[in-house]
Each structure stands twice: as C-alpha cells, then as structure tokens.
N, C-alpha and C positions, 0 to 999 in steps of 0.2 A: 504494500500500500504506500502510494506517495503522499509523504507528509510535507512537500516544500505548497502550499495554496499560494496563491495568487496575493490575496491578503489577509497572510497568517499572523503577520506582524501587529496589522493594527486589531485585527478581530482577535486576538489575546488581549492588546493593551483595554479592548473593550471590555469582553467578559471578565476581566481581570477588577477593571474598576465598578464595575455591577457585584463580586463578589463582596472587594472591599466594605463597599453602601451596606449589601448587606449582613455583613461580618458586626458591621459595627453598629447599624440598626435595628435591626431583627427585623419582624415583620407589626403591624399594626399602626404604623403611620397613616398619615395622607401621600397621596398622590405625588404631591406639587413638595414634601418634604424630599421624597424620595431621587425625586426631580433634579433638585438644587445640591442634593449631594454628589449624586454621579455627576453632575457638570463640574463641582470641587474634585471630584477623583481622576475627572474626563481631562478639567486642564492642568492637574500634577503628573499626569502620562503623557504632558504635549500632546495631546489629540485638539486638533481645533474642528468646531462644528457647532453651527445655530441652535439657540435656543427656539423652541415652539413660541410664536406670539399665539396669546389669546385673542378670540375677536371678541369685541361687543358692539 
C-alpha cells in the first residue's frame, strides 16, 4: 500500500489539530467553541485557511 498521498502532509497537520481541540476539550461544548479552537490549533501548525462568515 502506498503511503506517500498527495496531501498527507497537510491532512495530518489537520487531523492532528482536530485531535489536539479534542484532547483538550472533551466533548459537550458548543459549536462555535469548538470552532475557535481548531483555528488556534489550525494557525500553530501554519495551516492558513478562512474562517466560515455567518450570514444574517
């Protein structure tokens, strides 16, 4: 089985900081807590990427 993927790099640093969020949150948050941590976990792995705007 070939383990070199395409983007194995950034799809660890992601899964990676989704563990972290939840390592250190557990589960029984909101949403939007959940949210604002993995974008803290998302820019300490140098990953850059949009946050969701809300509409109203």
């Amino acid at each position: 089985m070939n383990t070199n993927l395409k983007y194995q790099d950034i799809t660890e640093k992601i899964i990676g900081a989704a563990f972290e969020v939840h390592k250190f949150l557990g589960n029984g948050f909101q949403e939007v807590i959940y949210q604002r941590a993995l974008a803290i976990e998302m820019r300490k792995a140098g990953l850059e990427f949009a946050v969701k705007m809300r509409r109203t």
